[in-house]
N, C-alpha and C positions, 0 to 999 in steps of 0.2 A: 407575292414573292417575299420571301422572308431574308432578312438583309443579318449580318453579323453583327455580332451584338457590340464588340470592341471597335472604338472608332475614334482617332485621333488626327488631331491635323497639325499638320507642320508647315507651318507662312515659312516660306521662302523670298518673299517679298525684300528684306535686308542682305541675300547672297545672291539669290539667281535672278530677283527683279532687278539687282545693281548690274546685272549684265546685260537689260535692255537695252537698247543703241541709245536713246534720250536719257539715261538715268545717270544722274551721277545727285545723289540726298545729301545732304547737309547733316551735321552732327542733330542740330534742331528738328528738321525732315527726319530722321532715324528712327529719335526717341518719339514725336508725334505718333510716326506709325506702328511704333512697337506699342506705345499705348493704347491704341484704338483698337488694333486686335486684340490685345489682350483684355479690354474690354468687350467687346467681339465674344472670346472665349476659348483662340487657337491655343492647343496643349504646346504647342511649340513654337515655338520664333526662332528661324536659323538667321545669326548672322555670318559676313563675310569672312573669312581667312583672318586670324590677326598677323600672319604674314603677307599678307596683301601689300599694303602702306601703313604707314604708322599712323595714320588716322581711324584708319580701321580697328586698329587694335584699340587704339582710344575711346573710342565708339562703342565698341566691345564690353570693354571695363566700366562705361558708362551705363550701360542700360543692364549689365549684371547688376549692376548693385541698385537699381530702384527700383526692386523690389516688387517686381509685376507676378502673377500668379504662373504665369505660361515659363515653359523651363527653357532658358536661355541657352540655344546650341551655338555653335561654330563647325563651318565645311572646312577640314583642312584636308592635304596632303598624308598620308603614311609616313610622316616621317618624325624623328622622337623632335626634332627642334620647331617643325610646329607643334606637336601635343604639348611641350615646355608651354611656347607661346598662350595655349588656349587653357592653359591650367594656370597662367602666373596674370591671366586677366579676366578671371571671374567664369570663366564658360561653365556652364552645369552640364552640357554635354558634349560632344565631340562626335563628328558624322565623317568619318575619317572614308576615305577614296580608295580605289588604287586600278590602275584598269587594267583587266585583265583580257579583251577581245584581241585575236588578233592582228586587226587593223594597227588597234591604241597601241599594243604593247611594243610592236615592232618600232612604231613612229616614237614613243612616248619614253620607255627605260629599258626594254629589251632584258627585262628578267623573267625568269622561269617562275612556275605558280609553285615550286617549292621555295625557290626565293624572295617570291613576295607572302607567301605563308610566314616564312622566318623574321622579317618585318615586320609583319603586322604582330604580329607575337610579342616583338621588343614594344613596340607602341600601346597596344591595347592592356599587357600588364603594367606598363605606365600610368596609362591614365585610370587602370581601374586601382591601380595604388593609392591613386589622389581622389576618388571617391567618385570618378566624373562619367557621367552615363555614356555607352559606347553604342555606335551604330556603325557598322564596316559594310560597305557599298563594292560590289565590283561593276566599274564604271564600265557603262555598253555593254549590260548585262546579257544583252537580244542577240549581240552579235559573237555570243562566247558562247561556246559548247556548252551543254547544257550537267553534261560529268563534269566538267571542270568546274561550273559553279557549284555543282554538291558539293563535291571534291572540297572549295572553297570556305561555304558557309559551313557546313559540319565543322570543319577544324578550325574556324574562328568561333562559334558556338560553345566550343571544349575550352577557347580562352577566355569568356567568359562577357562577352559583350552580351546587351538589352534587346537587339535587334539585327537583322541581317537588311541591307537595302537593294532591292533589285531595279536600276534605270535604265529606261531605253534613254540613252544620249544622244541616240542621234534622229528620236520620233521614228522610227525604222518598222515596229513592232503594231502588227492588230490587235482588238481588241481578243481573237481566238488564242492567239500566240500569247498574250497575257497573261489570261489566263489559265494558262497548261500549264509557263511557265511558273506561274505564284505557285500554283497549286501543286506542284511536282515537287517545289521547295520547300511546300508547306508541310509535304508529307516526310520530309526530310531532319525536319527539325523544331525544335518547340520554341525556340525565342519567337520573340516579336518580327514581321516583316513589316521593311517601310517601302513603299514606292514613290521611283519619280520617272513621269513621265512626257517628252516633248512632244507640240505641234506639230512638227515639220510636216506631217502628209496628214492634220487634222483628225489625230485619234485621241490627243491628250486627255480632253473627260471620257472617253468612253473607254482608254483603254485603264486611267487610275479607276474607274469603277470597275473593270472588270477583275482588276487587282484586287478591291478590296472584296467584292461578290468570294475571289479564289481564297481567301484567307490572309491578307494582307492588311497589318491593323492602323497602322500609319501613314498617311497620304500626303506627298506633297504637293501645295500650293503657292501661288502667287497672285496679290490681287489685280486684276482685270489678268491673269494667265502672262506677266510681264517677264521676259527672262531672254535666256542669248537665242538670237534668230528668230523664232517663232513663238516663243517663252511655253509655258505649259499650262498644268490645267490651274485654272482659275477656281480664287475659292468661293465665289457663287455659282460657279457652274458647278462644281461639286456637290454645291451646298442645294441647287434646285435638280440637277440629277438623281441623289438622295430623298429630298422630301418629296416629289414626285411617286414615289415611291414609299415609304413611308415617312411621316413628319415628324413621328415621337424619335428618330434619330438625329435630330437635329433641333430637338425641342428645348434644350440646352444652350445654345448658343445667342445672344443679345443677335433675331436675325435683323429685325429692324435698324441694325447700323449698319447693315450692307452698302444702302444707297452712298449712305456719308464716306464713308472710307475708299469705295472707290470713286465717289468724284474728287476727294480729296487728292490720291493716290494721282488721277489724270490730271488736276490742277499744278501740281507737283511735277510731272514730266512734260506738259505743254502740249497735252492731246483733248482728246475728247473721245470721252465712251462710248466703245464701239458700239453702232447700231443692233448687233447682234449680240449682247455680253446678257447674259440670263443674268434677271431679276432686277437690273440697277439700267438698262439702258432707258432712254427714254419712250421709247414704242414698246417697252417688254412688257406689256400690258393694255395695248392698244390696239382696238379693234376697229375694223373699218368698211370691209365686204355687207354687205346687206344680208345676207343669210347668217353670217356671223354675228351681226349683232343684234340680231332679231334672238338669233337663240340664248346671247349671254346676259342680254337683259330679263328673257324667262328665267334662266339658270344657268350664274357663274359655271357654273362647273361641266355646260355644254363644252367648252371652249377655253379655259384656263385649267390647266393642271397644277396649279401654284395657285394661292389665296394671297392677291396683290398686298391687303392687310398685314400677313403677318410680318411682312418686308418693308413695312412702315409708305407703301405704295398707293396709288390709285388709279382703278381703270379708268379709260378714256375712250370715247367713241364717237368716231369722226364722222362728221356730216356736210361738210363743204366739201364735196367732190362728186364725182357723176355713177359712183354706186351705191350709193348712199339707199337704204330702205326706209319705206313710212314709218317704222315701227321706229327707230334709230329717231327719225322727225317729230314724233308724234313726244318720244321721250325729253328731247329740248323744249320742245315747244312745254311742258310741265313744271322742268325747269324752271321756263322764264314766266310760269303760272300761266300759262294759256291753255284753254282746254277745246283741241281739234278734236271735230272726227274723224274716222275713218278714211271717210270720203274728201273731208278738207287736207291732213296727213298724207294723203296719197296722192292729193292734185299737190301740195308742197315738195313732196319728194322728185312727181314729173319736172315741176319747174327746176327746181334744181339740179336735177341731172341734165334738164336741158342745157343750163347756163354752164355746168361742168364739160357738157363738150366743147363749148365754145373759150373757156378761159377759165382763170386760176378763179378761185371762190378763198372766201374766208368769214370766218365767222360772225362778221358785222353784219356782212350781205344776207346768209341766211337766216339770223336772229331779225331781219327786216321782213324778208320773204314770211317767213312763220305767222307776224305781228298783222301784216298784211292779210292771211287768210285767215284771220280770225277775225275781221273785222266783219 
């Protein structure tokens, strides 16, 4: 498969990870994590609104100005008194909202999509006044006609923004649906497309890749997928979506700080990384079926589609438990410099599965078992 050659990531971790239910970061927490990706190597860092709270805006003004390589954004509102805000504290970009479905719009400002064109107009030649990069989003993109988004992007396009952003807000959207949509968008006009996409029914990585597959050159993220309700796609799930698939697109990126930054990130909100989070969870490299690790010990790459290495990782493969294979026994016991045969390996592995259905096992017990038949 041949993958698009433009590829950008935009941490959302500082706006939409601050809207996890446990998040609330400390000015300290902010700049930590805006460091770390930006060593990392994310082209963007969105922070919160600086009309949020005045801390935020504080926050804001803080991490524009040290100076990190990744282009410092702000999510604001359509409106000229936030683009003041995000222009009078440092933002280099501006990812300005406005919703346009009919659900939001009724609940939300009940203006027409010529009225909120006229808006965005006064806002976007604002901030492109002040030199500040423009990315115009019509919020719950999935659940708005899809003329009315041309409609949309085409005439913010003529005002002169870097990008259009297409969001499912409310995870609503398939991966097919996506796709049709970038892709219809993309035939529509030449700027830049960003996407953001939620959890809610579990498409987040697969529906931002199929965004980016459609022509979509900006992705966003959050690390461990942290954000409101279900948060979205996570930037290692991206990031082993991607290199799964080709690795020279992600060859760029420090991948070996993954681990650090999201256990940092969970020490930070007072969880633990999810068993299932690609690349950093603790089993995301851990084999344990006997036919499995018969075949991964011949050849990684029976059974890992990722290279534990490059993510600063190490496989593991378990043998305290009752499926445990000789070959799996035969490689501990090398290990601990013992050398079974076949025949010794194989009567090791019976005893152990036997005491595996009996009770818990752990790795003292079977480093005994091994030592035992080697005698």
């Amino acid at each position: 498969m041949s993958l698009p050659e433009r590829l950008f990531f935009v941490d959302t971790t500082l706006r939409e990870g601050e809207q996890f239910a446990s998040a609330r970061f400390t000015t300290a927490q902010r700049i930590a994590i805006a460091e770390m990706l930006d060593a990392f190597g994310v082209e963007y860092i969105e922070l919160t609104s600086p009309a949020a709270s005045p801390q935020s805006a504080r926050d804001l003004a803080t991490i524009a100005r040290r100076g990190l390589r990744a282009r410092i954004l702000t999510h604001i509102r359509c409106h000229m008194a936030d683009a003041r805000l995000a222009v009078e504290h440092g933002a280099q970009g501006a990812n300005l909202l406005f919703a346009t479905s009919e659900p939001l719009r009724t609940v939300s400002h009940g203006r027409s999509l010529s009225e909120i064109l006229a808006e965005a107009k006064r806002v976007i030649c604002y901030l492109r006044d002040h030199d500040i990069e423009v990315r115009f989003s019509c919020e719950d993109s999935f659940r708005t006609d899809l003329a009315d988004l041309i409609r949309i992007y085409r005439a913010v396009e003529t005002m002169g923004v870097q990008r259009v952003g297409l969001a499912d807000t409310v995870g609503i959207a398939t991966p097919r649906q996506v796709y049709d949509v970038v892709r219809a968008v993309r035939n529509e006009v030449q700027c830049d497309i960003e996407f953001h996409g939620h959890n809610d029914s579990g498409c987040a990585i697969a529906n931002t890749f199929s965004a980016y597959e459609a022509g979509a050159t900006h992705l966003d993220v959050t690390v461990l997928g942290i954000g409101e309700r279900n948060g979205i796609a996570s930037l290692s799930g991206m990031i082993a979506r991607i290199a799964s698939i080709d690795p020279s697109r992600v060859q760029r990126y420090r991948l070996d700080l993954l681990p650090k930054i999201d256990e940092t990130v969970a020490t930070m909100l007072g969880i633990e990384i999810p068993f299932n989070q690609c690349i950093t969870s603790p089993t995301a490299f851990h084999h344990k079926a006997g036919m499995h690790t018969k075949a991964v010990l011949s050849d990684p790459r029976s059974y890992e589609v990722l290279d534990p290495n490059l993510f600063g990782r190490q496989r593991t493969i378990a043998i305290a438990h009752r499926l445990v294979g000789w070959h799996a026994v035969a490689e501990r016991a090398r290990e601990l410099g013992i050398t079974l045969s076949e025949a010794q390996a194989r009567a090791a592995a019976a005893r152990i599965k036997a005491l595996g259905d009996e009770h818990d096992l752990d790795g003292a017990m079977i480093d005994e078992i091994l030592y035992s038949y080697a005698e």
